[in-house]
SEDONU-844851 format. One record per atom (N, C-alpha, C, O): atom name; x, y, z; residue in one letter; residue number from 1. Coordinates in pm, 1 decimal. Example, Ala and Ser with C-alpha at 12.3 -4.5 7.8 and 13.67 -1.06 7.14 Angstrom:
<recs>
atom = N, px = 1319.0, py = -569.0, pz = 780.0, type = a, seq = 1
atom = CA, px = 1230.0, py = -450.0, pz = 780.0, type = a, seq = 1
atom = C, px = 1320.0, py = -330.0, pz = 780.0, type = a, seq = 1
atom = O, px = 1423.6, py = -331.9, pz = 846.5, type = a, seq = 1
atom = N, px = 1285.0, py = -225.0, pz = 708.0, type = s, seq = 2
atom = CA, px = 1367.0, py = -106.0, pz = 714.0, type = s, seq = 2
atom = C, px = 1290.0, py = 3.0, pz = 787.0, type = s, seq = 2
atom = O, px = 1340.9, py = 113.8, pz = 803.9, type = s, seq = 2
</recs>
This chain:
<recs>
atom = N, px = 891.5, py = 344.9, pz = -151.5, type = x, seq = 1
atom = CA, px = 757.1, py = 314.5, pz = -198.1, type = x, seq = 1
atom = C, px = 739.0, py = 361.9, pz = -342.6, type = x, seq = 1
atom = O, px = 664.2, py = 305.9, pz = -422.7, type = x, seq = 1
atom = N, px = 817.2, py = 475.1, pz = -370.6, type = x, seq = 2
atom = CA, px = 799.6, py = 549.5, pz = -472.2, type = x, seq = 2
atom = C, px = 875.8, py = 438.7, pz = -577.8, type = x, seq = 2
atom = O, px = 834.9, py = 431.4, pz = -693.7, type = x, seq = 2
atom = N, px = 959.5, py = 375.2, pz = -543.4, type = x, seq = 3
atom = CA, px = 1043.1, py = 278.6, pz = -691.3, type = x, seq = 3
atom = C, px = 946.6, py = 145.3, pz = -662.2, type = x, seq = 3
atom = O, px = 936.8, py = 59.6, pz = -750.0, type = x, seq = 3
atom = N, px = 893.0, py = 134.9, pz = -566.3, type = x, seq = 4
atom = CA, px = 762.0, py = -14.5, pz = -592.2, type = x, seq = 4
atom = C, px = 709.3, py = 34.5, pz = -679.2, type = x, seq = 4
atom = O, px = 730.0, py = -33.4, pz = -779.8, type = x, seq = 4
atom = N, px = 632.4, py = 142.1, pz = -705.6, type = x, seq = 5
atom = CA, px = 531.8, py = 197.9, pz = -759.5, type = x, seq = 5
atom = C, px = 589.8, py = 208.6, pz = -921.2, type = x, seq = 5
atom = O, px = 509.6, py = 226.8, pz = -1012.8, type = x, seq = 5
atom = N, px = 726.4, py = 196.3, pz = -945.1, type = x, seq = 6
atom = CA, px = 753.2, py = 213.1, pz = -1049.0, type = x, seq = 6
atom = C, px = 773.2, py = 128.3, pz = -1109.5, type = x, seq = 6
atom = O, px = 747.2, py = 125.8, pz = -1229.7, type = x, seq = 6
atom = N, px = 839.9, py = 6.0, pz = -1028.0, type = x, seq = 7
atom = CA, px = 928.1, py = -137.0, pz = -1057.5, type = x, seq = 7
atom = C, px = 825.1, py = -244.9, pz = -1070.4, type = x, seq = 7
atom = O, px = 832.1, py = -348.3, pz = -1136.8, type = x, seq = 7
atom = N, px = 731.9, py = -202.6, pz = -997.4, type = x, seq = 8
atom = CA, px = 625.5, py = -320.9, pz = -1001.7, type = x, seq = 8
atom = C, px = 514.1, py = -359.9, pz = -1135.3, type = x, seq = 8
atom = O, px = 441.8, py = -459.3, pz = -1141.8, type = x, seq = 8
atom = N, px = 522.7, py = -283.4, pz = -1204.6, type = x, seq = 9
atom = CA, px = 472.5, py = -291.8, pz = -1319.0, type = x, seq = 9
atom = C, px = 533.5, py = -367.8, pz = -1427.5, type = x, seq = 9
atom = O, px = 474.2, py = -441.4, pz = -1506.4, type = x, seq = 9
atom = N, px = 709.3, py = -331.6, pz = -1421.1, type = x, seq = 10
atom = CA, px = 776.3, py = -380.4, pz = -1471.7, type = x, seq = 10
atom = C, px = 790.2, py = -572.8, pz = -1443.4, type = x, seq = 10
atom = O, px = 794.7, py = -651.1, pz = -1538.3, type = x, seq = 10
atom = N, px = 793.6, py = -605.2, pz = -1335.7, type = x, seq = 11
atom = CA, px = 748.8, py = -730.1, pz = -1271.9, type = x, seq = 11
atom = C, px = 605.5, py = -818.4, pz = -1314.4, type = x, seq = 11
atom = O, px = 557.7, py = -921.9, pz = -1268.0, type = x, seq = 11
atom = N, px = 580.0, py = -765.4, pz = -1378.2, type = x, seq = 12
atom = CA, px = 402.0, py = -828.4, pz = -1407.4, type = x, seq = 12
atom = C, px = 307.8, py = -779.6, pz = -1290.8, type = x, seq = 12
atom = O, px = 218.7, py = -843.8, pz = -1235.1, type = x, seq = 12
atom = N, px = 339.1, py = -681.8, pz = -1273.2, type = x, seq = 13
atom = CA, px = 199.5, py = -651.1, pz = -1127.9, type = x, seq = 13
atom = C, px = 128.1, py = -509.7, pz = -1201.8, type = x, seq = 13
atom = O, px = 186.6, py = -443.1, pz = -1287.2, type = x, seq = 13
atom = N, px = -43.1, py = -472.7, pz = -1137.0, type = x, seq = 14
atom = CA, px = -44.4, py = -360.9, pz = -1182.7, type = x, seq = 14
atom = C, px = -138.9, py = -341.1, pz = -1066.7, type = x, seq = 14
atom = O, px = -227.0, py = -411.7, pz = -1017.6, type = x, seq = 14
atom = N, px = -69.8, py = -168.0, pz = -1027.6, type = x, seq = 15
atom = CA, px = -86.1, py = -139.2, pz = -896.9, type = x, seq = 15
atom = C, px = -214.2, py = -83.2, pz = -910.1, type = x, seq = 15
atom = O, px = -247.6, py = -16.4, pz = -1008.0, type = x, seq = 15
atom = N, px = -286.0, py = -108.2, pz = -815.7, type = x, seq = 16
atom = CA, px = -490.6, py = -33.2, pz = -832.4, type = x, seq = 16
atom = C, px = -458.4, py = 106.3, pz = -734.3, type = x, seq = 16
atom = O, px = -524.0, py = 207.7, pz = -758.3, type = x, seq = 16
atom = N, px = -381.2, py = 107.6, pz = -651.0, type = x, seq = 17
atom = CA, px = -392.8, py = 185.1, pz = -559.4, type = x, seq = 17
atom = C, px = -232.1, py = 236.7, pz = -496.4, type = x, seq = 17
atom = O, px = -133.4, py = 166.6, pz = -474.1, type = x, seq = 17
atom = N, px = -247.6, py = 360.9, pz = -481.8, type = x, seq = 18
atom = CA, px = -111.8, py = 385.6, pz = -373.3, type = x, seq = 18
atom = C, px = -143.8, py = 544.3, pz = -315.2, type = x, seq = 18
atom = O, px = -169.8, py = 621.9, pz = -407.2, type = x, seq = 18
atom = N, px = -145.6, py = 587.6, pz = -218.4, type = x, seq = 19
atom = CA, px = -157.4, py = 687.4, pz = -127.8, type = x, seq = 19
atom = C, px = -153.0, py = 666.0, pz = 10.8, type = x, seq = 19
atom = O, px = -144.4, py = 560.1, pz = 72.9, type = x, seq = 19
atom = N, px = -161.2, py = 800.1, pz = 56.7, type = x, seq = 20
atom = CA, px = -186.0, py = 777.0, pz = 222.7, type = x, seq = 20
atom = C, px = -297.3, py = 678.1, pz = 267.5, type = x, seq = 20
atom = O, px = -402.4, py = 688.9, pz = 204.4, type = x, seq = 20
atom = N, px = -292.7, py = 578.5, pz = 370.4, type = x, seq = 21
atom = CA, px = -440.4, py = 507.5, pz = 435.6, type = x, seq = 21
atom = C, px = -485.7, py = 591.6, pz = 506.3, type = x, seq = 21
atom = O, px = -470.8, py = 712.4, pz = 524.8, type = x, seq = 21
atom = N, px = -564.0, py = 483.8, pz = 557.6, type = x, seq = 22
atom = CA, px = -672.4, py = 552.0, pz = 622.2, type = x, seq = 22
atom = C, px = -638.3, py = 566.2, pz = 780.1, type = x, seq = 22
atom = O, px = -716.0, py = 635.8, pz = 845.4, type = x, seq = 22
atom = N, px = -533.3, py = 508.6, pz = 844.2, type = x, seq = 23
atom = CA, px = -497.7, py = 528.2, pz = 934.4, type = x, seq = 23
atom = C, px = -471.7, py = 632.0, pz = 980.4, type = x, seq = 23
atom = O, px = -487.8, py = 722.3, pz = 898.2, type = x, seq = 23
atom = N, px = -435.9, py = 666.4, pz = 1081.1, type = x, seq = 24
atom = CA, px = -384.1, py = 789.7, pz = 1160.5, type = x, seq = 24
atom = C, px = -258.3, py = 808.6, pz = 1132.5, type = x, seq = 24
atom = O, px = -219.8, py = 922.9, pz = 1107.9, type = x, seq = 24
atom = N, px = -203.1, py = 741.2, pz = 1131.4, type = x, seq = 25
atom = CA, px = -48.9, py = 780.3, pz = 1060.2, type = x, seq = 25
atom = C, px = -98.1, py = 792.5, pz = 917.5, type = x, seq = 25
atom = O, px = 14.8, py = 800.0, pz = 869.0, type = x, seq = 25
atom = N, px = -177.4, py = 800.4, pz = 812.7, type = x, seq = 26
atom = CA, px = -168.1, py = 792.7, pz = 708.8, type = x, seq = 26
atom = C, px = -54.7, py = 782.2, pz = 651.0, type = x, seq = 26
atom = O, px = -3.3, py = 875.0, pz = 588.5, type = x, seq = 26
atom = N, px = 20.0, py = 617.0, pz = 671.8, type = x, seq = 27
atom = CA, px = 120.8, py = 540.6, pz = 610.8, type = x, seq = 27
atom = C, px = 71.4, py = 569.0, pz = 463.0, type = x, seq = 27
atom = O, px = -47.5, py = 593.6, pz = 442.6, type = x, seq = 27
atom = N, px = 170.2, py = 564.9, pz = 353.3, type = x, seq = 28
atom = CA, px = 158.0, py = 519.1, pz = 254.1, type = x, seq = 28
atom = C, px = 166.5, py = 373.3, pz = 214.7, type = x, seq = 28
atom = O, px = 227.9, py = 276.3, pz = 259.0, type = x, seq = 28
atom = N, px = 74.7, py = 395.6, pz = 106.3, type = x, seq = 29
atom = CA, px = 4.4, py = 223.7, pz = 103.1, type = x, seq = 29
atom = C, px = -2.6, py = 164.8, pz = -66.3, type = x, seq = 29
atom = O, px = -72.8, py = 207.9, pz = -157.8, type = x, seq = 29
atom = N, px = 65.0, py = 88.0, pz = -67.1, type = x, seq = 30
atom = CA, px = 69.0, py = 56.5, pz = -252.5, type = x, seq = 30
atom = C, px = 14.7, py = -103.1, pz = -262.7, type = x, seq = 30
atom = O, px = 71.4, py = -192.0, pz = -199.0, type = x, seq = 30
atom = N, px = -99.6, py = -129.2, pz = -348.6, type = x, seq = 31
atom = CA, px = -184.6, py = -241.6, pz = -341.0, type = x, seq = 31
atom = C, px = -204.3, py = -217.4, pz = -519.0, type = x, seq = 31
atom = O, px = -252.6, py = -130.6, pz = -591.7, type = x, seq = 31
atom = N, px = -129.8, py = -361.3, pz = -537.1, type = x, seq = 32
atom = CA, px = -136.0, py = -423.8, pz = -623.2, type = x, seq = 32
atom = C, px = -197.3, py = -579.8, pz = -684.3, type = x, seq = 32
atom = O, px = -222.0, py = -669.1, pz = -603.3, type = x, seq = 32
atom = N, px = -218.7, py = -601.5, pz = -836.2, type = x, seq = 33
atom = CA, px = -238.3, py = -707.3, pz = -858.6, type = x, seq = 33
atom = C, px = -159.5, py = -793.4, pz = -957.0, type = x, seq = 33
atom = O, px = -136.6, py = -749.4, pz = -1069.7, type = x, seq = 33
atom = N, px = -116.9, py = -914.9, pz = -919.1, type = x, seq = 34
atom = CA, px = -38.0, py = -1000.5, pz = -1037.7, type = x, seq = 34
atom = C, px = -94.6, py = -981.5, pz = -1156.8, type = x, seq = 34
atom = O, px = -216.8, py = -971.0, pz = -1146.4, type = x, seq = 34
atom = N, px = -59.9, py = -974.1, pz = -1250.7, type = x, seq = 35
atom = CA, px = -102.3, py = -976.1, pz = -1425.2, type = x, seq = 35
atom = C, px = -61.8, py = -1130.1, pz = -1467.3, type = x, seq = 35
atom = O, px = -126.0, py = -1186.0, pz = -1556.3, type = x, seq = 35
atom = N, px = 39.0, py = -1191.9, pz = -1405.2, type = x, seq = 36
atom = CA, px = 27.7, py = -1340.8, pz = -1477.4, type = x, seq = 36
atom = C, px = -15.9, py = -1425.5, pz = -1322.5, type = x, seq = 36
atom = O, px = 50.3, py = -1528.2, pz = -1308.1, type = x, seq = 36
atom = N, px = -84.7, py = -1405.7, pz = -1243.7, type = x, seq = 37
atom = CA, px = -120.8, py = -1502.8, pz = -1127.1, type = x, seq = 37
atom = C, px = -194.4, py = -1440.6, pz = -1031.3, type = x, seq = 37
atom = O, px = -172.3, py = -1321.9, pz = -1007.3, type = x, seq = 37
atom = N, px = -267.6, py = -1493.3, pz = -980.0, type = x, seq = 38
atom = CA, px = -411.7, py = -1490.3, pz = -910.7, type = x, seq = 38
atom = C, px = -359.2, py = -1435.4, pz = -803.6, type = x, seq = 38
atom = O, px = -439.2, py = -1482.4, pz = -722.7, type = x, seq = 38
atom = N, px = -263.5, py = -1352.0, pz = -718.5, type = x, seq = 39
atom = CA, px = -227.3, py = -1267.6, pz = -625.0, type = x, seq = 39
atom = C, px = -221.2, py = -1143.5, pz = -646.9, type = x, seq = 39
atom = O, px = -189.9, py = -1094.8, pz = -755.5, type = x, seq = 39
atom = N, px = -265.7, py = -1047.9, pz = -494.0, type = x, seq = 40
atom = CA, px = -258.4, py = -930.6, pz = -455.0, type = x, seq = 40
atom = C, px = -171.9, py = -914.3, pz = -385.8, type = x, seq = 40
atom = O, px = -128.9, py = -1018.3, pz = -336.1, type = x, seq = 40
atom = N, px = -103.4, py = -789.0, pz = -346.4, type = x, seq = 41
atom = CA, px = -21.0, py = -746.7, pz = -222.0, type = x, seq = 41
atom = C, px = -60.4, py = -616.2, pz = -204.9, type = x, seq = 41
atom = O, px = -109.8, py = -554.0, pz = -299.0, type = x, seq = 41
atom = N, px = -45.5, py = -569.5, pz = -101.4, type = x, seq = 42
atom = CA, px = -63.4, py = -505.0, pz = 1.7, type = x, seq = 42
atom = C, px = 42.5, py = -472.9, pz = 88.8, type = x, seq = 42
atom = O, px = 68.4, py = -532.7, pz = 193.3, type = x, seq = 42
atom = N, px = 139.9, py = -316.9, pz = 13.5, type = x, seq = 43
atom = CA, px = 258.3, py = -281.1, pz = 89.2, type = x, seq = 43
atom = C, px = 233.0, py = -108.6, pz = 160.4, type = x, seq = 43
atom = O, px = 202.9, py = -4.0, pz = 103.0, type = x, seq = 43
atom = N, px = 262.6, py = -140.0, pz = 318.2, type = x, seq = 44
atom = CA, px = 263.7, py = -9.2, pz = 365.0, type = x, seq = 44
atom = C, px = 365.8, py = 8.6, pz = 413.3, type = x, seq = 44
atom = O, px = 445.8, py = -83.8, pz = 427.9, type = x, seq = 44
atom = N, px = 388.8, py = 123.3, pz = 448.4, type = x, seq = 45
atom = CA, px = 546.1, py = 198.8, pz = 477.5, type = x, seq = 45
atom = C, px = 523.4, py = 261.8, pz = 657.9, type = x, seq = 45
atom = O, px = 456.0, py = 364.8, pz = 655.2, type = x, seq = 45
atom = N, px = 550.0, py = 235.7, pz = 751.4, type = x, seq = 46
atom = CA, px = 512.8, py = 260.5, pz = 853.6, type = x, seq = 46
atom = C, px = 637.2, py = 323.6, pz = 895.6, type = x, seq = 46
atom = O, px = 751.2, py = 282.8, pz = 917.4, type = x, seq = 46
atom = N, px = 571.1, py = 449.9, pz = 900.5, type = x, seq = 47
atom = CA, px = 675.4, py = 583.5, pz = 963.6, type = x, seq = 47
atom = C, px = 717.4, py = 647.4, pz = 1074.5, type = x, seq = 47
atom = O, px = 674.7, py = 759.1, pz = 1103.8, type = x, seq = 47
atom = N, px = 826.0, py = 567.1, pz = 1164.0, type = x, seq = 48
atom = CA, px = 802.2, py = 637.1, pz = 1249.7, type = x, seq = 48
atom = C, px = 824.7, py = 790.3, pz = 1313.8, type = x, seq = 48
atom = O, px = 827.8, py = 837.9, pz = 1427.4, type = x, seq = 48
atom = N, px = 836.6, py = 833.0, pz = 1197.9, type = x, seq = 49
atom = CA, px = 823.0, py = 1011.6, pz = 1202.3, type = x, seq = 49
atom = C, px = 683.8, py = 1048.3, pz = 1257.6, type = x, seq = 49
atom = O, px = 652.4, py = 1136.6, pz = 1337.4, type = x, seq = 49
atom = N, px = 604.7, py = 950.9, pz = 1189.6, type = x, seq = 50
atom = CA, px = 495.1, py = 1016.1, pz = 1198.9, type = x, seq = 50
atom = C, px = 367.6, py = 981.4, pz = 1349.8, type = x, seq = 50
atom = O, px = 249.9, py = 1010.3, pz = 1371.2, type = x, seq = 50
atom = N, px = 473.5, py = 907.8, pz = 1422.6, type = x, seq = 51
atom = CA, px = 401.3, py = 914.1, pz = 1573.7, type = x, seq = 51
atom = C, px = 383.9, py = 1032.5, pz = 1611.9, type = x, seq = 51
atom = O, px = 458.9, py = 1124.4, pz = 1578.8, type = x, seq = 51
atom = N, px = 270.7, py = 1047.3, pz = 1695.3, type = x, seq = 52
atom = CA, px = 204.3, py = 1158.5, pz = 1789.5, type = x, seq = 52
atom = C, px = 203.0, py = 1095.1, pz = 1908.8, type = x, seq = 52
atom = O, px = 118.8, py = 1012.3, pz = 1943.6, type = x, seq = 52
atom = N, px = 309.4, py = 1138.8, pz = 1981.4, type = x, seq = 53
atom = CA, px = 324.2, py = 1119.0, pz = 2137.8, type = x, seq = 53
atom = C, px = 208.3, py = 1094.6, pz = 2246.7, type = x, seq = 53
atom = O, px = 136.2, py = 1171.3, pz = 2310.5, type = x, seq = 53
atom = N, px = 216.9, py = 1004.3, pz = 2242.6, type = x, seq = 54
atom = CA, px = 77.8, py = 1011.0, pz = 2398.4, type = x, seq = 54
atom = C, px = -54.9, py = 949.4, pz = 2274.8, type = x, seq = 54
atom = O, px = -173.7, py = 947.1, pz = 2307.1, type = x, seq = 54
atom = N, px = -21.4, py = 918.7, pz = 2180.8, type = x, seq = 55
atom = CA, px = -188.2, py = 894.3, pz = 2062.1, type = x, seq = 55
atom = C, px = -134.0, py = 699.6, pz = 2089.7, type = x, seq = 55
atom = O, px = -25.1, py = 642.8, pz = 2081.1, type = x, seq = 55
atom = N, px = -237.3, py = 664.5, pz = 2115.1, type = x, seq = 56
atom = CA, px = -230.1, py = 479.4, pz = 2076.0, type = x, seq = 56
atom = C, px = -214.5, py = 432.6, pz = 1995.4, type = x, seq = 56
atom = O, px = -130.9, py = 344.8, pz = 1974.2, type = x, seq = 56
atom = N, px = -332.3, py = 501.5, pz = 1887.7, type = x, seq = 57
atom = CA, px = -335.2, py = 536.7, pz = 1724.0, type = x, seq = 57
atom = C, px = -257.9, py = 495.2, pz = 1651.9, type = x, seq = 57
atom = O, px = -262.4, py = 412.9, pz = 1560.5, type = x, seq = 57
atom = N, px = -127.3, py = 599.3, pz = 1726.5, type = x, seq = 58
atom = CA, px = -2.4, py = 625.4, pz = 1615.4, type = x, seq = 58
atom = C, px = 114.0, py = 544.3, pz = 1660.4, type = x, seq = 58
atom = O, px = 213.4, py = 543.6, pz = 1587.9, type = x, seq = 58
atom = N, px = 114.2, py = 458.4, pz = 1799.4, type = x, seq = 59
atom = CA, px = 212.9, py = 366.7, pz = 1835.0, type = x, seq = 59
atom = C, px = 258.1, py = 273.1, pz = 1782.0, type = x, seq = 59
atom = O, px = 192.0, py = 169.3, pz = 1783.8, type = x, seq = 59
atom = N, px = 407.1, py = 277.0, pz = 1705.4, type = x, seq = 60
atom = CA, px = 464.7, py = 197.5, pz = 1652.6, type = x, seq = 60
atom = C, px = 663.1, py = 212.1, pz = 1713.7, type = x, seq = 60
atom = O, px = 712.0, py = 321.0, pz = 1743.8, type = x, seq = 60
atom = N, px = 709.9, py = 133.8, pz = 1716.5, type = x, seq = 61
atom = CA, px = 835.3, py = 155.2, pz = 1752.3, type = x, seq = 61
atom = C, px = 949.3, py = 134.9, pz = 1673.1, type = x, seq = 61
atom = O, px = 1064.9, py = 136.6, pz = 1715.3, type = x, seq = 61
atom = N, px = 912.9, py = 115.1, pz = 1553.7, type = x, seq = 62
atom = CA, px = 1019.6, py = 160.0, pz = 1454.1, type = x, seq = 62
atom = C, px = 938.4, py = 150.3, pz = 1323.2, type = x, seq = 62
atom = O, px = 825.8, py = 101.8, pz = 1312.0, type = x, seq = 62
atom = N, px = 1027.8, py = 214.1, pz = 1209.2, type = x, seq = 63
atom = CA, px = 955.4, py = 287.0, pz = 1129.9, type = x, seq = 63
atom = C, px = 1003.5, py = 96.6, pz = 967.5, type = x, seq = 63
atom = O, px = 1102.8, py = 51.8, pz = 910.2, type = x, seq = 63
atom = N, px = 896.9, py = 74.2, pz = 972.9, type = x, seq = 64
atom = CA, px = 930.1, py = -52.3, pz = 885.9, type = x, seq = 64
atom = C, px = 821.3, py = -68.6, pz = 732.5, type = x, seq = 64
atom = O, px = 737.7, py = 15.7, pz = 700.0, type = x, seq = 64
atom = N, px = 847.1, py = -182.0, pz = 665.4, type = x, seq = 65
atom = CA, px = 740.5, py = -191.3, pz = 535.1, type = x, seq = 65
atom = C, px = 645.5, py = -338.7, pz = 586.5, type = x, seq = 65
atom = O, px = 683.7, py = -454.2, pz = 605.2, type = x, seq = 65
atom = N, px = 544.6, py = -292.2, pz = 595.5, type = x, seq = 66
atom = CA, px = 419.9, py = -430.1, pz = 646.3, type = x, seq = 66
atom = C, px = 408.1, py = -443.2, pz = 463.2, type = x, seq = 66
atom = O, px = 400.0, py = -365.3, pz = 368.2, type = x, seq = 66
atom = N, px = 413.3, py = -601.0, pz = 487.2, type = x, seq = 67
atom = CA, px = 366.5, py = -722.2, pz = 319.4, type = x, seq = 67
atom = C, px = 218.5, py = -780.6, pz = 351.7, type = x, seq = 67
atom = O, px = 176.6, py = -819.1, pz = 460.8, type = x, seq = 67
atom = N, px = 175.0, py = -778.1, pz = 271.5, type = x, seq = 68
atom = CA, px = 42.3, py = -903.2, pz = 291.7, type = x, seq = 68
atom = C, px = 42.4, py = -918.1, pz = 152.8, type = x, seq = 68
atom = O, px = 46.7, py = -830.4, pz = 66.6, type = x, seq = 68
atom = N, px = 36.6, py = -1053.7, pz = 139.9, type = x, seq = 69
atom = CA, px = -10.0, py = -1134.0, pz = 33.3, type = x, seq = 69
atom = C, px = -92.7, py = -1178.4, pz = 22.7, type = x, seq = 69
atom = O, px = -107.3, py = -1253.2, pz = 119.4, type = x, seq = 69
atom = N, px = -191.8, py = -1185.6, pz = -57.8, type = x, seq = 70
atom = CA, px = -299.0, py = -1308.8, pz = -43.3, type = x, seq = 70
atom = C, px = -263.6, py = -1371.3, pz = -243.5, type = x, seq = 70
atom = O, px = -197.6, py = -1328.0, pz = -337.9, type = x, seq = 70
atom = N, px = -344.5, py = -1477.5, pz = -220.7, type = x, seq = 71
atom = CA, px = -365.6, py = -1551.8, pz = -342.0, type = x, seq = 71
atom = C, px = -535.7, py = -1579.3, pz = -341.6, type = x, seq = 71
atom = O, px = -616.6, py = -1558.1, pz = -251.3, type = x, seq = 71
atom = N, px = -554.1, py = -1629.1, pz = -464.7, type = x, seq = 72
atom = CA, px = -707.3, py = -1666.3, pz = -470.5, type = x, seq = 72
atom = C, px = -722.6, py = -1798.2, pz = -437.6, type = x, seq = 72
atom = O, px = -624.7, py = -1864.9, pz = -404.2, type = x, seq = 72
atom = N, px = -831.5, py = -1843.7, pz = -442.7, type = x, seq = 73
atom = CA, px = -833.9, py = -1969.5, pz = -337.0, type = x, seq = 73
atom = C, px = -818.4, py = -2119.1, pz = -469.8, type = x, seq = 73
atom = O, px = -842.8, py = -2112.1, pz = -590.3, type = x, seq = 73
atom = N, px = -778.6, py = -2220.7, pz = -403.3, type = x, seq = 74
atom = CA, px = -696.7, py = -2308.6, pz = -566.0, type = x, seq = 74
atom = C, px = -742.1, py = -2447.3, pz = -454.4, type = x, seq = 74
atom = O, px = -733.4, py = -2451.6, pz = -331.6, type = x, seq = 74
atom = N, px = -802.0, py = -2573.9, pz = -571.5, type = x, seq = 75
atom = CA, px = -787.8, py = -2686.1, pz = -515.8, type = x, seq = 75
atom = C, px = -628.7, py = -2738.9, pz = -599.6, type = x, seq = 75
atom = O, px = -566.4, py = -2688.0, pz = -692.7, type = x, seq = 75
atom = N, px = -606.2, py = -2849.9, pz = -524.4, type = x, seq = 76
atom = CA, px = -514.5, py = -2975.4, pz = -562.5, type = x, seq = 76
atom = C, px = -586.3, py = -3029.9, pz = -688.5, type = x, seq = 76
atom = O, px = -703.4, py = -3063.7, pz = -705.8, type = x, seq = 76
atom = N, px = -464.4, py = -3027.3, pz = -782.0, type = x, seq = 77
atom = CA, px = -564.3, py = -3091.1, pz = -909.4, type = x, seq = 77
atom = C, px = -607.9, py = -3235.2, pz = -882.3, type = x, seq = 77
atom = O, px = -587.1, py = -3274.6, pz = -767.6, type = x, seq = 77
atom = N, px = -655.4, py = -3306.5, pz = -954.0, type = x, seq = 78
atom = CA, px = -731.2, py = -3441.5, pz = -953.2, type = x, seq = 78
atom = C, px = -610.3, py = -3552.0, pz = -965.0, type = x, seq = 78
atom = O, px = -537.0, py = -3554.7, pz = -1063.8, type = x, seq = 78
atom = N, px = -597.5, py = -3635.8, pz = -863.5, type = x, seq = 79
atom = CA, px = -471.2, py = -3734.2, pz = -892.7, type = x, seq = 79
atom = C, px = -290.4, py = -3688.4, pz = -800.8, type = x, seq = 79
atom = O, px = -182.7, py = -3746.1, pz = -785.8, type = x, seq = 79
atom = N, px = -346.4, py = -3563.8, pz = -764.3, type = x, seq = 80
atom = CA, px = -206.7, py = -3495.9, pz = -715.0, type = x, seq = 80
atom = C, px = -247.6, py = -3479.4, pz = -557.1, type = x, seq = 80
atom = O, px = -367.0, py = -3464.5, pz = -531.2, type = x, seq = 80
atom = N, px = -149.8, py = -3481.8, pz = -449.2, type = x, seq = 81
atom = CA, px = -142.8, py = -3473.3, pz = -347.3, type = x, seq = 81
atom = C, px = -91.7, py = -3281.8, pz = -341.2, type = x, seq = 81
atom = O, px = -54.0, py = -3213.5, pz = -436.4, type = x, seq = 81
atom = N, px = -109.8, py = -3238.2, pz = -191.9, type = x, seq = 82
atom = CA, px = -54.4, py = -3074.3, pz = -159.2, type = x, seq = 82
atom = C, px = 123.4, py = -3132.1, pz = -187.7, type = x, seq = 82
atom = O, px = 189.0, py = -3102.4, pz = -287.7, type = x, seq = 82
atom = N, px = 158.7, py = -3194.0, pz = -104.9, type = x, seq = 83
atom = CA, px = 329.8, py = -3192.6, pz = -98.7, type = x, seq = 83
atom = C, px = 337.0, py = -3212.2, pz = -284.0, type = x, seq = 83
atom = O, px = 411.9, py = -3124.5, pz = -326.9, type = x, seq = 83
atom = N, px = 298.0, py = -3273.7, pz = -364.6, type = x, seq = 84
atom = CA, px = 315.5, py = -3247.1, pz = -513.0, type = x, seq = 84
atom = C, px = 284.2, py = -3149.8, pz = -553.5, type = x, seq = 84
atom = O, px = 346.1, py = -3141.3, pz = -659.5, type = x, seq = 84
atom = N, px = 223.9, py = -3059.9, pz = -541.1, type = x, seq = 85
atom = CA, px = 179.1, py = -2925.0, pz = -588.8, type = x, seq = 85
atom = C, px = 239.4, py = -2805.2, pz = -565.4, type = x, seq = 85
atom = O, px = 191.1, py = -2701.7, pz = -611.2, type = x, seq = 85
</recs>
């Protein structure tokens, strides 16, 4: 998480945010924005060190990186079909 946080800038992104969430595992969480394009991401690090036995909360079964992307919302230009775009 720590070389996203470094590399991603370098990439055209600039990160608004990175720390523990708000979850119960307080995963670390790095949320960024494109500098040349209308997308965010949203990367957490899900640990499974950090389960608490018997918590629902904290149930995960292996320790992985969750992506979310979004983009901003875009029509089809005028004259162009989606499969052209």
């Amino acid at each position: 998480m720590e070389h996203l946080k470094v590399e991603l800038p370098k990439q055209g992104w600039k990160v608004v945010s990175y720390g523990p969430d708000k979850s119960a595992l307080k995963s670390i969480e790095l949320i960024a924005d494109s500098t040349k394009s209308k997308f965010s991401v949203n990367i957490t690090f899900l640990d499974k060190r950090k389960v608490v036995k018997g918590d629902p909360l904290t149930e995960i079964q292996t320790s992985g990186i969750k992506v979310d992307l979004v983009s901003a919302c875009f029509r089809v230009p005028e004259g162009k079909t989606v499969d052209q775009y």
